[in-house]
Backbone as XML, in Angstrom:
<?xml version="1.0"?>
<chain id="A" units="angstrom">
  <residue number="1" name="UNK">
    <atom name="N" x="165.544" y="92.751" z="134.865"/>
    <atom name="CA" x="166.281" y="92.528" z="136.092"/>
    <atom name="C" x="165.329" y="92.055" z="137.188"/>
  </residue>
  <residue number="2" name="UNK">
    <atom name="N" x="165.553" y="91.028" z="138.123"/>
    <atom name="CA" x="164.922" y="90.547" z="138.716"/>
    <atom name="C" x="165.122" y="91.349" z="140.411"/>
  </residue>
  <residue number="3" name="UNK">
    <atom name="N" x="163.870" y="91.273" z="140.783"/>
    <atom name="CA" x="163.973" y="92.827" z="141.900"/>
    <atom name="C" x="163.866" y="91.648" z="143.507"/>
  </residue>
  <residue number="4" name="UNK">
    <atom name="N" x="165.034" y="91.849" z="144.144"/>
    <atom name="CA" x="165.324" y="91.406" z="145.635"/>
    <atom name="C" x="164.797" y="92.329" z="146.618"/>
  </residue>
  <residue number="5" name="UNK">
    <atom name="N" x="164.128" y="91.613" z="147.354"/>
    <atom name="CA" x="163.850" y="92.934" z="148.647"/>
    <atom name="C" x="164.341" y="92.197" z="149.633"/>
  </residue>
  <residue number="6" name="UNK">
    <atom name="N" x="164.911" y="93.098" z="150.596"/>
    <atom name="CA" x="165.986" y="92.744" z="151.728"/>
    <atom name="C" x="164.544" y="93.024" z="153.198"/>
  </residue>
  <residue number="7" name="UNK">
    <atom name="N" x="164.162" y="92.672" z="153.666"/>
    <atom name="CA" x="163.610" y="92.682" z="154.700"/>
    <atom name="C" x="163.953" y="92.910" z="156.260"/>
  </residue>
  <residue number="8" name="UNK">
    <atom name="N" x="164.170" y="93.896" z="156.687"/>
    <atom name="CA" x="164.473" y="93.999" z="158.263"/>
    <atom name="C" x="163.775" y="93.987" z="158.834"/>
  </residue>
  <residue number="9" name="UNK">
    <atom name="N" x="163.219" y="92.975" z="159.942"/>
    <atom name="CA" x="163.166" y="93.382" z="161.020"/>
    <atom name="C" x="163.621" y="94.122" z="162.401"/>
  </residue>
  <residue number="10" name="UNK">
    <atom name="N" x="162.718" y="95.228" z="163.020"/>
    <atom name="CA" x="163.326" y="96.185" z="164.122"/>
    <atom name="C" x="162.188" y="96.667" z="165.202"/>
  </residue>
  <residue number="11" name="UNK">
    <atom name="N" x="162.501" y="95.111" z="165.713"/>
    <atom name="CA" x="161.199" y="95.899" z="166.908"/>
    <atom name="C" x="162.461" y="96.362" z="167.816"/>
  </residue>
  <residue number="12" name="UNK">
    <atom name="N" x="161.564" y="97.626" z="168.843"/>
    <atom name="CA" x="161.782" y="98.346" z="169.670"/>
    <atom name="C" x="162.020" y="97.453" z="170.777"/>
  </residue>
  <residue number="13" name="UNK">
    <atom name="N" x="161.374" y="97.093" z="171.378"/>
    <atom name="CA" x="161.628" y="95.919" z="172.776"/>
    <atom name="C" x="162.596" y="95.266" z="172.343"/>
  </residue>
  <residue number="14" name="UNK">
    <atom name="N" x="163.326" y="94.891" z="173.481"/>
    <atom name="CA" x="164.128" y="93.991" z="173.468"/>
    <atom name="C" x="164.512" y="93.440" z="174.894"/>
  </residue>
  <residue number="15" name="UNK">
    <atom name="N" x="164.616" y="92.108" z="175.127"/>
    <atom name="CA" x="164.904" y="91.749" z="177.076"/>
    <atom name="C" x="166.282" y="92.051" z="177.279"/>
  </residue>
  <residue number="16" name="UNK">
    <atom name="N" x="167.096" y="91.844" z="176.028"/>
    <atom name="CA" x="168.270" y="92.021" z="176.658"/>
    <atom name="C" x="169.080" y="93.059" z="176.804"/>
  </residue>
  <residue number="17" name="UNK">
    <atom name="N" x="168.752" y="93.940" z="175.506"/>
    <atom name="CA" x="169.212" y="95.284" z="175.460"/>
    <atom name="C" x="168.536" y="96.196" z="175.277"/>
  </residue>
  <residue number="18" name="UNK">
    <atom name="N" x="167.802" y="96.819" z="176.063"/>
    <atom name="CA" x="166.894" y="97.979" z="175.652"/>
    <atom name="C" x="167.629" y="98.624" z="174.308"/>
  </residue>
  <residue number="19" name="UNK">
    <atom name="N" x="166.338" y="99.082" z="173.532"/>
    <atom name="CA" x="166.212" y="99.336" z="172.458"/>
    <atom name="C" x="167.545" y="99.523" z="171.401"/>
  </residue>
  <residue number="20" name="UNK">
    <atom name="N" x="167.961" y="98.172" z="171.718"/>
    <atom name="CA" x="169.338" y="97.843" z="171.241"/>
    <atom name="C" x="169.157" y="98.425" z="169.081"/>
  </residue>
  <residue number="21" name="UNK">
    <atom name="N" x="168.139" y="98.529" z="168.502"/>
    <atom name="CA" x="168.255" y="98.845" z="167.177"/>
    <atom name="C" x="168.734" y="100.411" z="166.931"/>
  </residue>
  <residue number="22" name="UNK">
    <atom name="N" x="168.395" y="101.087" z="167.820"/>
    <atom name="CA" x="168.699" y="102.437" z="168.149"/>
    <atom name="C" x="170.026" y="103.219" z="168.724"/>
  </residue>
  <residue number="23" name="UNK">
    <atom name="N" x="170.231" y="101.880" z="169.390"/>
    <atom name="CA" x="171.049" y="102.486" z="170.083"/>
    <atom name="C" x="172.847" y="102.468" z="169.365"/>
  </residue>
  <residue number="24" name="UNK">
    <atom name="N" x="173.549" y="103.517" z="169.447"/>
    <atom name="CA" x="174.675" y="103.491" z="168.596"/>
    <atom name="C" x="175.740" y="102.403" z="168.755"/>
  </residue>
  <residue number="25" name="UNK">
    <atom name="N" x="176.421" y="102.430" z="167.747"/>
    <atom name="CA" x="177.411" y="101.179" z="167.764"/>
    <atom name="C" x="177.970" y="101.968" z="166.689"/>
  </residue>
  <residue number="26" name="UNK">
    <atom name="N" x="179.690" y="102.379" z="166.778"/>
    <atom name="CA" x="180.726" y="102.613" z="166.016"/>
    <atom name="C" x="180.004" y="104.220" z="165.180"/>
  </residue>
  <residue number="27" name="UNK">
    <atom name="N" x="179.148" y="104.683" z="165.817"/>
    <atom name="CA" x="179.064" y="106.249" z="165.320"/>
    <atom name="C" x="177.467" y="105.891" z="164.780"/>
  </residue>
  <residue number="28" name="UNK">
    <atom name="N" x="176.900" y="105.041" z="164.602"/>
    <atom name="CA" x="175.240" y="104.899" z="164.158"/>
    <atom name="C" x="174.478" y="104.021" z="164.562"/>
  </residue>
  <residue number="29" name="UNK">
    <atom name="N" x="172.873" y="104.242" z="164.847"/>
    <atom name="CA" x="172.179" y="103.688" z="165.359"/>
    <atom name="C" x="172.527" y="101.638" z="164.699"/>
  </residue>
  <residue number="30" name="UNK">
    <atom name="N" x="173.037" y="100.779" z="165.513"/>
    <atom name="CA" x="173.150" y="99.493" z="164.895"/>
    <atom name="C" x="172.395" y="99.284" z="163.676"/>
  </residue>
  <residue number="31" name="UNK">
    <atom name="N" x="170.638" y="99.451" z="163.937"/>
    <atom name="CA" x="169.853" y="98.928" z="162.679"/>
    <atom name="C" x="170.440" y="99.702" z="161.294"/>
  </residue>
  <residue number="32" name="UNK">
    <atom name="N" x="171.447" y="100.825" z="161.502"/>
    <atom name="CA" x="171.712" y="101.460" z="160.207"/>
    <atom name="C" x="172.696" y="100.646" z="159.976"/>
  </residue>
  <residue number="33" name="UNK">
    <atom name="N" x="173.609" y="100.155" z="160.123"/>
    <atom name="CA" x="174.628" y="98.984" z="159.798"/>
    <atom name="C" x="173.464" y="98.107" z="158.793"/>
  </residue>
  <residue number="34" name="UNK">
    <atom name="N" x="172.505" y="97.444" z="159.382"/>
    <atom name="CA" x="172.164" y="96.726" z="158.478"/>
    <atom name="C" x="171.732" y="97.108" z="157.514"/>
  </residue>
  <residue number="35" name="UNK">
    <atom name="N" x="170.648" y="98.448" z="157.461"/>
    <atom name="CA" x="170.095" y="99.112" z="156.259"/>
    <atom name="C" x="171.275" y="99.015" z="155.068"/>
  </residue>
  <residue number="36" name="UNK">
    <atom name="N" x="172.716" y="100.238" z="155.649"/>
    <atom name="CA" x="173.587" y="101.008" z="154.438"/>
    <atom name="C" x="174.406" y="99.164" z="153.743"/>
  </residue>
  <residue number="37" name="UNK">
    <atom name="N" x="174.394" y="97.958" z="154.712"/>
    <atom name="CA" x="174.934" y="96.744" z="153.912"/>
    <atom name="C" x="173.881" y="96.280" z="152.633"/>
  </residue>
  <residue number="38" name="UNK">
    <atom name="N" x="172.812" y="96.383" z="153.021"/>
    <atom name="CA" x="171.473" y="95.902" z="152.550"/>
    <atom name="C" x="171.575" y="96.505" z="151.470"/>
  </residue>
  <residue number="39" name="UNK">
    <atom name="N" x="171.676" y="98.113" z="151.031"/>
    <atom name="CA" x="171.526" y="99.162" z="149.990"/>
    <atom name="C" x="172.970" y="99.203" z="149.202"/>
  </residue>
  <residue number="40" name="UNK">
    <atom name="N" x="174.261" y="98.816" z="149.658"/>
    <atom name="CA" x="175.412" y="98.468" z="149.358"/>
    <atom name="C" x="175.451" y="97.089" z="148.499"/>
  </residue>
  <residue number="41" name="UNK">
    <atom name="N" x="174.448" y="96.383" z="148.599"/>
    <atom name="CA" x="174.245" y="94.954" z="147.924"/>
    <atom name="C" x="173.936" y="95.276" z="146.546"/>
  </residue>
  <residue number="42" name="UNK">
    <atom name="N" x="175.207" y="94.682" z="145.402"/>
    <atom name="CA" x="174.677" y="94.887" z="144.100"/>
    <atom name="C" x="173.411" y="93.857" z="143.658"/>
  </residue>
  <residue number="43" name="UNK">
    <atom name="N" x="172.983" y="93.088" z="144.648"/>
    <atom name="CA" x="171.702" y="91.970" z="144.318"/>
    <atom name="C" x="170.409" y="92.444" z="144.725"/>
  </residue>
  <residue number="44" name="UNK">
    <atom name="N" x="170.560" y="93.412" z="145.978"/>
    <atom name="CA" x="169.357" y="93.921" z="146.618"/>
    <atom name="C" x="168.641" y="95.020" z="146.131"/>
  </residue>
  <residue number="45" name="UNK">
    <atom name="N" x="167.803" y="95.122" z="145.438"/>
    <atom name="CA" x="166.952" y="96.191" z="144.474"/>
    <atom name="C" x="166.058" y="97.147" z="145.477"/>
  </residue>
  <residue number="46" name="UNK">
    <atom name="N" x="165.414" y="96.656" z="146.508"/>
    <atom name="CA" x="165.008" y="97.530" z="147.669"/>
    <atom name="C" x="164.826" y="96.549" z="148.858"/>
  </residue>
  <residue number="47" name="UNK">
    <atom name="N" x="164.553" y="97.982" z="149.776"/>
    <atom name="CA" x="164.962" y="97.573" z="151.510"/>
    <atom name="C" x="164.176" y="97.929" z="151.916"/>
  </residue>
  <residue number="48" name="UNK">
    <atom name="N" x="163.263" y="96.972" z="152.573"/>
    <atom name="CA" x="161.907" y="97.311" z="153.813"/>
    <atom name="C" x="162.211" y="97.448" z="155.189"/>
  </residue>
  <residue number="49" name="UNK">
    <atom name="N" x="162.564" y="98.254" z="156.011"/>
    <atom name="CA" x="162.476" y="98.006" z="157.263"/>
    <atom name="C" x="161.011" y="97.899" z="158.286"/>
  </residue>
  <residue number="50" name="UNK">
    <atom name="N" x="161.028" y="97.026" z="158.574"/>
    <atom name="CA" x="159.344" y="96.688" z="159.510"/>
    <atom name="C" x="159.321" y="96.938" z="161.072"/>
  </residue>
  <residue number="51" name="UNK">
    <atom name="N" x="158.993" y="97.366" z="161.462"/>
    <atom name="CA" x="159.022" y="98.010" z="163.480"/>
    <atom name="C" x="157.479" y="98.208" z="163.699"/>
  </residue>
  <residue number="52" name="UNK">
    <atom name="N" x="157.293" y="97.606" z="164.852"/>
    <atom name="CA" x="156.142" y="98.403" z="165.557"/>
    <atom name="C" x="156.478" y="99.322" z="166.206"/>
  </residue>
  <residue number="53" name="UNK">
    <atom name="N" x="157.430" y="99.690" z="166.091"/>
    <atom name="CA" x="157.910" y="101.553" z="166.580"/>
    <atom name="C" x="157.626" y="102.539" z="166.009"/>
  </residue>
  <residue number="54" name="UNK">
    <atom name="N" x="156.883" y="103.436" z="165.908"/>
    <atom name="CA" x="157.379" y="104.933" z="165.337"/>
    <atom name="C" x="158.504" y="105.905" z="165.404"/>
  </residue>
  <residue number="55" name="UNK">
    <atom name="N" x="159.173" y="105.681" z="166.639"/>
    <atom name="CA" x="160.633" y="106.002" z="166.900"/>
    <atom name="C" x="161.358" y="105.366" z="165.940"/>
  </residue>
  <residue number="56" name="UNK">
    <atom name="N" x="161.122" y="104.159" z="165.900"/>
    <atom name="CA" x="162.492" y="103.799" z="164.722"/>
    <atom name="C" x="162.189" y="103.609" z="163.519"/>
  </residue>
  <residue number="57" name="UNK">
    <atom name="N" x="160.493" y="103.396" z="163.096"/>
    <atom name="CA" x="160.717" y="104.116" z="161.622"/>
    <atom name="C" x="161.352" y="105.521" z="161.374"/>
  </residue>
  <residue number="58" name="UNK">
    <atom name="N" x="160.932" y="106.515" z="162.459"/>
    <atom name="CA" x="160.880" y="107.878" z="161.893"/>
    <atom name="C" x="162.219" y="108.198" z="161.904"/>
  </residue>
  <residue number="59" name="UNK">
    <atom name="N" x="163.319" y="107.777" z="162.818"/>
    <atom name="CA" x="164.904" y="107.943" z="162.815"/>
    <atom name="C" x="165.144" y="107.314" z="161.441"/>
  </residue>
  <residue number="60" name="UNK">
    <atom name="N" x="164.835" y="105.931" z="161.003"/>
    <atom name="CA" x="165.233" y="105.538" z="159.165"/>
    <atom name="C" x="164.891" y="106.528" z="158.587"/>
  </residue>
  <residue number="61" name="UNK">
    <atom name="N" x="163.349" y="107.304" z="158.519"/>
    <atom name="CA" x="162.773" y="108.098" z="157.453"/>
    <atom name="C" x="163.455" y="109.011" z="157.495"/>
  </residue>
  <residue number="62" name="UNK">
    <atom name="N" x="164.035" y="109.375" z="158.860"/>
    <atom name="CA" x="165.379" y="110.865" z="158.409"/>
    <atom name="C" x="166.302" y="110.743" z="157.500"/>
  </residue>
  <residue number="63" name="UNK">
    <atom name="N" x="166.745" y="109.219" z="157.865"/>
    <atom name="CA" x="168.091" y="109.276" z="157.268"/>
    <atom name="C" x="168.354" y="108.751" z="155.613"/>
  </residue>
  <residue number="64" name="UNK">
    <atom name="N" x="167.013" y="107.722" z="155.805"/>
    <atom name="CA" x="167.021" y="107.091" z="154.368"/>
    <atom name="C" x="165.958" y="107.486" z="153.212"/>
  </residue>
  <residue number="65" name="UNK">
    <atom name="N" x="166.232" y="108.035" z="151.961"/>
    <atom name="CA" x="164.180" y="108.483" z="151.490"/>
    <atom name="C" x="163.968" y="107.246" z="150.105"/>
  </residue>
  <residue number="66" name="UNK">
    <atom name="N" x="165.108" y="106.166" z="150.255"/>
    <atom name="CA" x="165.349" y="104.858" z="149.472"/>
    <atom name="C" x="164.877" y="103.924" z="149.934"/>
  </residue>
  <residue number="67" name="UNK">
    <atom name="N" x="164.152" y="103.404" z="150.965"/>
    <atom name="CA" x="163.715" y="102.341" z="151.482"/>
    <atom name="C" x="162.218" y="102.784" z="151.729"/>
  </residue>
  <residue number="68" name="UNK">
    <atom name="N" x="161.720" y="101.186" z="151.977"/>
    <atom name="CA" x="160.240" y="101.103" z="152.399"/>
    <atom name="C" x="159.991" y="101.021" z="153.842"/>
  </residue>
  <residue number="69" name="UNK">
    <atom name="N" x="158.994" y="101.259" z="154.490"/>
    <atom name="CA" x="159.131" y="101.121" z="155.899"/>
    <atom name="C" x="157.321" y="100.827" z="156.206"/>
  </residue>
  <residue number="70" name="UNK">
    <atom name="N" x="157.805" y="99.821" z="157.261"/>
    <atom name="CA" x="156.480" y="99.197" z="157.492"/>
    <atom name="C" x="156.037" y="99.195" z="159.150"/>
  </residue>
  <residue number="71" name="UNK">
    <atom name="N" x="154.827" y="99.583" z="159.657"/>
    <atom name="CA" x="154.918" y="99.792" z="160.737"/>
    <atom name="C" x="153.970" y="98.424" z="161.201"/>
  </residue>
  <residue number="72" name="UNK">
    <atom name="N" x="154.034" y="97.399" z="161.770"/>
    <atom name="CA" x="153.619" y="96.306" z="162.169"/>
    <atom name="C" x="152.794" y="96.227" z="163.133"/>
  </residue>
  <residue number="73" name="UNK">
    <atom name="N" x="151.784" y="95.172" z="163.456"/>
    <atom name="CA" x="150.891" y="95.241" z="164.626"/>
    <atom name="C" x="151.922" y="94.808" z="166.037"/>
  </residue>
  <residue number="74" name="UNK">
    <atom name="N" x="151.551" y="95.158" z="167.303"/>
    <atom name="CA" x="152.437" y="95.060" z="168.330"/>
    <atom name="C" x="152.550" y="93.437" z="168.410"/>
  </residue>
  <residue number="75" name="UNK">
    <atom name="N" x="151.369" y="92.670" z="168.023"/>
    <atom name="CA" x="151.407" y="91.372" z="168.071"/>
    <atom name="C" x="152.712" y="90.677" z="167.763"/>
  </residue>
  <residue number="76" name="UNK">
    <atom name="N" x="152.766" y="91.027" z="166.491"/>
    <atom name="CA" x="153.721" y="90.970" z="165.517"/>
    <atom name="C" x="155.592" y="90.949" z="166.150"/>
  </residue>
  <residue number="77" name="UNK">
    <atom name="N" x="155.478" y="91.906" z="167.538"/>
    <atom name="CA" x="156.799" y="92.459" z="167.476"/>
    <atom name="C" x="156.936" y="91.924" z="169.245"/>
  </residue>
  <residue number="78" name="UNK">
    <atom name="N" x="156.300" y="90.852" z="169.718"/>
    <atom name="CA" x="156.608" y="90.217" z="170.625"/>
    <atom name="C" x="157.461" y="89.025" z="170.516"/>
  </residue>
  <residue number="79" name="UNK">
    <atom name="N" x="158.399" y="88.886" z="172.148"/>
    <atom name="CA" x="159.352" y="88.225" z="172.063"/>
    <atom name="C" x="159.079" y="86.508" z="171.099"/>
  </residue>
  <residue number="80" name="UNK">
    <atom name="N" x="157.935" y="85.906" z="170.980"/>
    <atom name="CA" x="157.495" y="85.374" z="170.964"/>
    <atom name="C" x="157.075" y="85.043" z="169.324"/>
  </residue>
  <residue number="81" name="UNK">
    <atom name="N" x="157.092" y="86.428" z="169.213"/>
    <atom name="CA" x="156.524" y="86.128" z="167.773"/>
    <atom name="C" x="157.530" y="85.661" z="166.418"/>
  </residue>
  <residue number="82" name="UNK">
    <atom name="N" x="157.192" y="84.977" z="165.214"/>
    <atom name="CA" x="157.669" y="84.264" z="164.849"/>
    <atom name="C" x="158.016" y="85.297" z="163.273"/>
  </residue>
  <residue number="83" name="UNK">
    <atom name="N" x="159.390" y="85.103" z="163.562"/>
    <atom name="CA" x="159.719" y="85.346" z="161.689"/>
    <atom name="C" x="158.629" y="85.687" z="160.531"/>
  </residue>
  <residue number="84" name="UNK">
    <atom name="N" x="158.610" y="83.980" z="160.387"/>
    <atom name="CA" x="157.653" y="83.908" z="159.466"/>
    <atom name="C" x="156.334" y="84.337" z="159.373"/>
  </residue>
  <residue number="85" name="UNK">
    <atom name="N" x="155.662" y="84.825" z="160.416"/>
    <atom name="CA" x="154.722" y="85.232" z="160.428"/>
    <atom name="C" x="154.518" y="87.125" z="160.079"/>
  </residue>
  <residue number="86" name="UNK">
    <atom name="N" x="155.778" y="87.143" z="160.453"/>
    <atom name="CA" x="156.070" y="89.032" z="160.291"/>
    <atom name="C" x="156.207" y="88.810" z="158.821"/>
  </residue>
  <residue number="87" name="UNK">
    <atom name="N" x="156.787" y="88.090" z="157.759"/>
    <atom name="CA" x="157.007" y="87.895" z="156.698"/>
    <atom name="C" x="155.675" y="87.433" z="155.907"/>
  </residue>
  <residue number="88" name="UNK">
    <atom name="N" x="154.476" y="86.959" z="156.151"/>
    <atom name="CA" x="153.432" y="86.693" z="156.069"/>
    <atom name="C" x="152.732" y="87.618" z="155.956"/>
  </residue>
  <residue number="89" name="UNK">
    <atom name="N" x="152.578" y="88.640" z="157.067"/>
    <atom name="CA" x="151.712" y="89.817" z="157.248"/>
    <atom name="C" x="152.901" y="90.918" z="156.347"/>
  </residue>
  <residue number="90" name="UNK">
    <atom name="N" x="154.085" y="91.169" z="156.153"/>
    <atom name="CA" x="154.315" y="91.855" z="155.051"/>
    <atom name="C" x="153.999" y="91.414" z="153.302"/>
  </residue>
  <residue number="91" name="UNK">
    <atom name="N" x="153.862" y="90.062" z="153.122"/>
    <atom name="CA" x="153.802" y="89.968" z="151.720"/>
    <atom name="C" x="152.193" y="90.255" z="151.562"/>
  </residue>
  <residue number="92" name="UNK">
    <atom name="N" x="151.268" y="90.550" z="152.616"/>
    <atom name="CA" x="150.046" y="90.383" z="153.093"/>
    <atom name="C" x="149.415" y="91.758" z="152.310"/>
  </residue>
  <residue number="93" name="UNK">
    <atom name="N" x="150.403" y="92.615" z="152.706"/>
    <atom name="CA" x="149.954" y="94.179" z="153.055"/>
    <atom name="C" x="151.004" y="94.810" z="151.662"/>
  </residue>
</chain>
């Protein structure tokens, strides 16, 4: 079986909505919407979530003990910074 990894990004900053990954939407922190779709995928074999937060890894690590979690350089998690490059420094590490 060929193994998919679903990749999230979840930085903490945000300009428009403070710490909009955290913050609830319909009874759970939003970024969990994406995790439980991600783990709901009969194609997706595992789920990395990546943050330069420790707040929002450690709220996933409560809830999930099925996923990978990656804590990123702050560089990494500026408005500025690019996709592909967060995807770079994870296949990196």
């Amino acid at each position: 079986m060929k193994k998919i990894l679903s990749i999230i990004p979840a930085r903490y900053g945000s300009k428009g909505l403070k710490k909009k990954n955290i913050l609830p939407f319909d009874g759970k922190p939003l970024l969990f919407w994406s995790i439980d779709h991600a783990l709901y995928s009969k194609m997706i074999t595992d789920v990395l979530v990546s943050s330069d937060s420790e707040i929002v890894l450690n709220l996933c690590k409560k809830k999930y003990q099925n996923i990978i979690l990656d804590k990123r350089p702050k560089e990494l998690s500026s408005d500025t910074a690019k996709s592909i490059d967060v995807l770079n420094y994870i296949s990196k590490n």
